[in-house]
Structure formats: C-alpha cells, structure tokens
N, C-alpha and C positions, 0 to 999 in steps of 0.2 A: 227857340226855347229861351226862355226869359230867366233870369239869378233868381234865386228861390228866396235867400237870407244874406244876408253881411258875415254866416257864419265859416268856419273852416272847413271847407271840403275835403272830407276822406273818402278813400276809396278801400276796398278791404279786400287779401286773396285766404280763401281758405274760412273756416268758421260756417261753413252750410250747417244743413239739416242733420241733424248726428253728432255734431262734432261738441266740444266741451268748451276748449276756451273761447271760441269766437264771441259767444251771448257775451261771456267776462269781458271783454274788450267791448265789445258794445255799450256795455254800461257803464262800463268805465267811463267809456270817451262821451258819451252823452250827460253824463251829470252835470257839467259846471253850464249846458248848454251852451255852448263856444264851438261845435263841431255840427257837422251836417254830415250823414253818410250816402254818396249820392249813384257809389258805382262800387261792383266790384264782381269778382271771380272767385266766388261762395265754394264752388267746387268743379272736380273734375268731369261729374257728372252737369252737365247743362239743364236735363228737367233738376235735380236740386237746387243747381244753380238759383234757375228762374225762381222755384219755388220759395228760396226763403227770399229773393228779391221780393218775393210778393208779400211774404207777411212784412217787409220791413219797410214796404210802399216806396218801392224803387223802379223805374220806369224800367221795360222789358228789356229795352233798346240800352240799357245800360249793367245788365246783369251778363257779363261774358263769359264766353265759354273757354277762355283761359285766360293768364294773367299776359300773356304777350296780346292776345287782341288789344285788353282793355290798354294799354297802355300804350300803345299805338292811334287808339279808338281816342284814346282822350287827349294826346297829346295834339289833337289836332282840330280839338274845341276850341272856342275862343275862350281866352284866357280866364273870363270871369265866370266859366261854367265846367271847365275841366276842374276834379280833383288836382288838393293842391298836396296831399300827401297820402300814402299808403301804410294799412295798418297789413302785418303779415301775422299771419297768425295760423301757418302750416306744420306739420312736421318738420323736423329738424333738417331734413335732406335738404328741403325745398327755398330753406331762408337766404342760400347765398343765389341761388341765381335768381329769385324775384327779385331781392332787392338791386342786384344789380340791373337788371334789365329796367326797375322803375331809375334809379338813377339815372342810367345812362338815356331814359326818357322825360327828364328835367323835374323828376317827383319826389320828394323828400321821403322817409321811411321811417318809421317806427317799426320794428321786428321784437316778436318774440324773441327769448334766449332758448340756446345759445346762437350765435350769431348766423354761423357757417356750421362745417358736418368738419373743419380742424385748423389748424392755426395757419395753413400756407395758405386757402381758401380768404380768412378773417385780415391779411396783412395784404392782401389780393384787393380786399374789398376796400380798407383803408384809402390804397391808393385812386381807388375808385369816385371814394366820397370828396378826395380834393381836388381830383381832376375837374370832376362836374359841380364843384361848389353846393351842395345840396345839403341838408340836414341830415344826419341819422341818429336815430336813436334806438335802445334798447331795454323793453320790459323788467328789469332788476327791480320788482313791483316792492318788495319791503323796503327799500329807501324810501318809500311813499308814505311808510306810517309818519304822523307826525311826532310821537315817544322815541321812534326811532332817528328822527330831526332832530329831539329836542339833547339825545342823548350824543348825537355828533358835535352839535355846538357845543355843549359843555367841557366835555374832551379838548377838543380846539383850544377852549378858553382854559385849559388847566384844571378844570374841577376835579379832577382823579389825580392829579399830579403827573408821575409819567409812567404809558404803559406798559406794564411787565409781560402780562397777560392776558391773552383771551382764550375764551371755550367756547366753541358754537355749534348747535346742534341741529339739526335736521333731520327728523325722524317722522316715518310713515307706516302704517302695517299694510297696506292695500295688494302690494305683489306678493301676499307671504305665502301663497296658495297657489298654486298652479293654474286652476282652473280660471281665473282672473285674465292669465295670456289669453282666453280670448274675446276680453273686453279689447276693444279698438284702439283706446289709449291705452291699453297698453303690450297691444299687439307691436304697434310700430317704435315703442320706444324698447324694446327688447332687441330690434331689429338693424346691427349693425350698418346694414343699406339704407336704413331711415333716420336712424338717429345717433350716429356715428360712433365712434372710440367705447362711447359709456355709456349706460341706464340711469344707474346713481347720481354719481360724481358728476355727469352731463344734465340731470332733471332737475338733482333739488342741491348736489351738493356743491353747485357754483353759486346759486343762490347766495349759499351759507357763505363762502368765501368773501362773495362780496359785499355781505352786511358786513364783515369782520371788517371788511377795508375802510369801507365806508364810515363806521362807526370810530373803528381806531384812529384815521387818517395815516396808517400805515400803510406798507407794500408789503407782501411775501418774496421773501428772497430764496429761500430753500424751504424743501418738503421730506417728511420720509412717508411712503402710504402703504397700506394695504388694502386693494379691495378683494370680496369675494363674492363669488355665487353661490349665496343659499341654495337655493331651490334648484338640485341636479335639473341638467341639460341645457339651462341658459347659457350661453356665450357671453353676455356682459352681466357686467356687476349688479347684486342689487344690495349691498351693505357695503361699506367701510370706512376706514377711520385714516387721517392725516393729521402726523404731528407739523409746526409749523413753527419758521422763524419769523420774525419780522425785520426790515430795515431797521428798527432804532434798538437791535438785539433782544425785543421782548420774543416769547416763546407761547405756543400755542395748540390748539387740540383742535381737527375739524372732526364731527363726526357727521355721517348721513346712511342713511337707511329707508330702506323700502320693503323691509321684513321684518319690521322691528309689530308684532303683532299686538291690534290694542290701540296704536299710534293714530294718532289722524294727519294735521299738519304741524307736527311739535318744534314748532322751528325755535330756538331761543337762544339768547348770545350775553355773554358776561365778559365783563369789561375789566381786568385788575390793573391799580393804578398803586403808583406811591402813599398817596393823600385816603381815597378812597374809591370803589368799584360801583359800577351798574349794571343791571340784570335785567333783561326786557324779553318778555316771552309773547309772542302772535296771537296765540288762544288768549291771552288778556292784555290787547293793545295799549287802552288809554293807561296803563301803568307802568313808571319807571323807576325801581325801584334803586335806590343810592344807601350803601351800607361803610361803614366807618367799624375800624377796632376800637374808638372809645366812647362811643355818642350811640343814641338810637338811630336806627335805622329811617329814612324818606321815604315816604313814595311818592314820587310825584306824577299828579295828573294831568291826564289833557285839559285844556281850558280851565283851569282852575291856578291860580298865583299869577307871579309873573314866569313868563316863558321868552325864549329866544324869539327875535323877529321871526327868524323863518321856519321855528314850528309854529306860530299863527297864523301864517301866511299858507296853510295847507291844512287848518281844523276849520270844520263845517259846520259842526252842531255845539249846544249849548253842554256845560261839563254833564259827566253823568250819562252821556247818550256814546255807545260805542262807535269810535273811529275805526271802521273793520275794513276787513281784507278792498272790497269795491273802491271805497274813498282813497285806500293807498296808491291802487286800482289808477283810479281817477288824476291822483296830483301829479303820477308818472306821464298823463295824457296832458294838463292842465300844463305842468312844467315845457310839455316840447310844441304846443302848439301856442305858446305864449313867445316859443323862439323863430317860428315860423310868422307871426304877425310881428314881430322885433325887425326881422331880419327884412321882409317886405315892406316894411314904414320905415328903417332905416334907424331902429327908436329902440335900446332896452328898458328902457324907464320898468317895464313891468315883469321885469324875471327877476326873482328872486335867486334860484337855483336852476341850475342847467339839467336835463335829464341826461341820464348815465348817456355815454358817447360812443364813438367806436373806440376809445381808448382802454373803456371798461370790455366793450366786445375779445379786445387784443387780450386785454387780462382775463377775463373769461375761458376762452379759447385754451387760451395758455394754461390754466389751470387745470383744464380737463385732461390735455396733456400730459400734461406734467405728472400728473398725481397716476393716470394709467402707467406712462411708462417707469416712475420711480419704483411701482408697486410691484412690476417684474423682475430687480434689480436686489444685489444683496449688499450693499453698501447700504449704509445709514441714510446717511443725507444726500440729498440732489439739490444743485441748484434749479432753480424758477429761469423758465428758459425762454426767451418771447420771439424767438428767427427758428427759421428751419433751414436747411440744407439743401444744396441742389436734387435730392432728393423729397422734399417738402417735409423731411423728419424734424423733430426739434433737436 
C-alpha cells in the first residue's frame, strides 16, 4: 500500500450512519486540508461500519469492526501509513477506554467532551497520557470562535481592568418534551450508564464553564448549584443554574438548560471588569461587543481593525462572512494537529495556541462533579474539588 498524501492521518471511532456529531468532526477536521481520514470504527455494527467507510472512500480492509481491532490493525502498519491520531467521537461511556486503549497503542487522541463518564476515570487517564508521551486533546469547540480569541487576549492585556464578574449562559429547548427521549441523541444522554453523573451540566453546561475560564483566564474555586428535572421521570438533570467564585475573588452565575422552550444553542457569556465589560453570543459569532459607563459602546468585528495575533491566526474569511460554529469546529482540529506535526519535526514554529488538554478534561470532569454533588448539599458554598477518594468520590 503506498502513502496517499504528506497529510495527518486520522482515524475515527463512532460517527457512523445515524449518528450527529461524527459528519461535525468531519468537516471540521477536513477544512484547513492538513488531515486525511484513512481508518476507523464508525460503529458497533460492521455493515454500518463498512457502509459509511464507503461513502467516505475508505478502503474495506480498514473500516473495523471495533476500535480494539483497529488499533491493533494499525499499530502494526508501517509507520508512514498507520493513522497518526484518533478522533473519538462516542457517547460519553465510551471516551475513557478508547482513548485509553489508542494511547496505550502509540496513537494521539482528540476526544469529544467530556472526557471520561467522572473524575477518578479522567485523573486515571492523565496518568496515562504521560506515561505514553502521546497527545491528547479535547473538543471545548467555542474556544475555536475567533471573537471569542479575540475576547481572551484583551482580558489578558487589561482591556476590562480586573474581573469582578461573569454570567454565562447555555440554553437549549430541544429535551423540553418528552417524546424527544426517543430521538438517539438523546436517548443515551438521559442515560446514566451512557453518559454518566449529568444530562445538563455534562452536555452543554461544561461547555459554559469553560468558555468562562478561558475567556476570564480565571479558575473556579467554589460552587453553590441547583440542578433539576423538568420533565417528571428522568433521572438526571435537564435545567440548572451555578453560582460561582473565582480565584482572584470575582463572583459569577452559570446557567444551562435543556428545557428552556424556544432556545436553540443560546450560548453567551459576559465579561464584567473594572475598566469596562464584553458580551459575545454564538448565534452572532463575528461580534464582540465592549461596553463602558461613560463612552459609547464597540462592537468589534471579525476581520475588520486591528485584532490580536491569535484571533487572526484562526479567521478564514474576508470581514462580513460569518465565522460559525464548523470554522470554531475546525481551529480546535487545526490547533492539535499543528501539535502533532510540532512534536514529530521536533519544531513549534507553527502553534499559535495549544488545543484544550487533559488539564482542561480534569477541570471538566471536576466540574460535572462538582456542581452534581454541591446541588444535593444544603450548605451554601462548596469548594471545586479536582482528587477523589479511595472510594473514587470527590
């Protein structure tokens, strides 16, 4: 079998015929053209498998019937024609032991969030990734907007002053109806065995957490939360809301929901600073809006002024052309396969910014945590807890 391209061989578990995010990943990871998809294990079922090998013109002999063959299968190609990393892209159950089993067969990983199914699993895996020197990364896809780039350097640089506040929202209407559990997606994220601790606070509402972080360049130290289930008879959540401290004593509001009816993906986060605040909402990416008590109000846009190095180093189109969800998509794939061609030539000359880590997975993790077991609790505040117990509790 002969090298196809000079490009980044992935391989992909999960994303078959049926499924939602896989195509998302796909396009993502094909846009800047730097990725090749050469092998993978689409699904449980082997004719789906094959099948969408076939529409994505993948040779038979490389479309497996699980993700232990294939990486097995590959690891014992010669070097210039095995996949050089894996996209996962399963239900939540499934993300700690593919990725472990690709590490532990010399394969870097990109994983959907959240990472693991809870935080003794996620500190498990850590040890894992240093053992075997390998990359890993993690989908926390809106750090990929470039407004939402441009909105972290500024912060960094002082342009708010210092922050007091953040609000962040994450709102969806799509579970608000019953009859919905038996769409697929969201069959298994209802599904404690699939998608562990939380619905919510585990789908969209880590998300939220870690724009917060990322934007503020703060940590959550302590939480007070509530979640609930709407919609009698589910077991985990599909609304709630977390007050929140930060490391440098600013104070803050998560809210997320999955019943909020009307909603599509209302994700938005506000920044309160000394000096002055920023507001950046999803449904209108290239805009970042900068507000002051005594001057009018900024908006500033993608590709238009001057902007930080590294929100240009992740806009694609001319100003005027929306930077949406795929492109954020994309610079999360762009970012870790620029660390994997780094790390193989021995050269970062071309990383800009690193893709979220396992470090963000640990915070992640911990979050989910966190915020379930605070919300059982009648004390106020809890602290942000990142170890578990010999009982794997936090």
């Amino acid at each position: 079998m002969a090298k196809t391209s000079n490009k980044v061989r992935m391989g992909m578990v999960g994303g078959g015929q049926g499924a939602f995010i896989g195509n998302i990943h796909r396009m993502a990871a094909f846009l800047d053209g730097k990725i090749e998809l050469v092998a993978g294990a689409f699904s449980s079922n082997h004719d789906n498998c094959l099948l969408t090998g076939h529409m994505l013109g993948i040779e038979p002999t490389r479309c497996y019937a699980s993700y232990q063959q294939m990486f097995e299968a590959e690891a014992k190609l010669p070097a210039e024609q095995r996949i050089q990393f894996v996209s996962v892209v399963t239900p939540n159950h499934l993300h700690f032991p593919v990725s472990k089993c690709a590490l532990e067969h010399g394969f870097h990983v990109l994983s959907d969030k959240p990472a693991t199914m809870d935080l003794h699993q996620v500190l498990e895996l850590e040890k894992i990734v240093t053992s075997q020197q390998k990359l890993y990364g993690l989908t926390h896809t809106y750090t990929g907007y470039p407004m939402v780039k441009e909105a972290c350097e500024q912060v960094a640089a002082g342009a708010l002053g210092d922050v007091v506040k953040i609000i962040v929202e994450y709102s969806q209407g799509w579970l608000a109806e019953t009859t919905n559990e038996e769409n697929k997606q969201a069959s298994w994220r209802l599904d404690p065995k699939r998608a562990g601790a939380s619905c919510c606070m585990g789908d969209i509402g880590v998300h939220a957490a870690n724009l917060a972080e990322y934007v503020s360049g703060l940590k959550i130290t302590e939480l007070c939360a509530d979640l609930t289930s709407v919609v009698a008879g589910r077991v985990l959540d599909d609304d709630g809301t977390v007050l929140l401290k930060f490391n440098n004593g600013a104070k803050g509001v998560l809210i997320a929901s999955q019943i909020s009816v009307g909603e599509e993906n209302n994700l938005s986060i506000r920044v309160y600073g000394t000096k002055a605040s920023f507001e950046w909402r999803q449904e209108e990416p290239n805009s970042l809006i900068k507000k002051y008590n005594n001057q009018p109000r900024e908006i500033i846009r993608a590709g238009v002024g001057t902007l930080a190095a590294n929100t240009n180093a992740y806009l694609r189109t001319p100003a005027g052309h929306p930077e949406g969800y795929i492109e954020a998509f994309a610079n999360i794939y762009l970012q870790f396969i620029n660390q994997i061609i780094a790390l193989e030539q021995q050269s970062d000359s071309d990383i800009s910014e690193l893709a979220p880590d396992i470090e963000q997975a640990i915070r992640g993790m911990a979050f989910i945590e966190n915020v379930v077991e605070a919300s059982k609790q009648q004390t106020k505040w809890q602290p942000f807890k990142l170890t578990v117990n010999s009982e794997g509790q936090i």
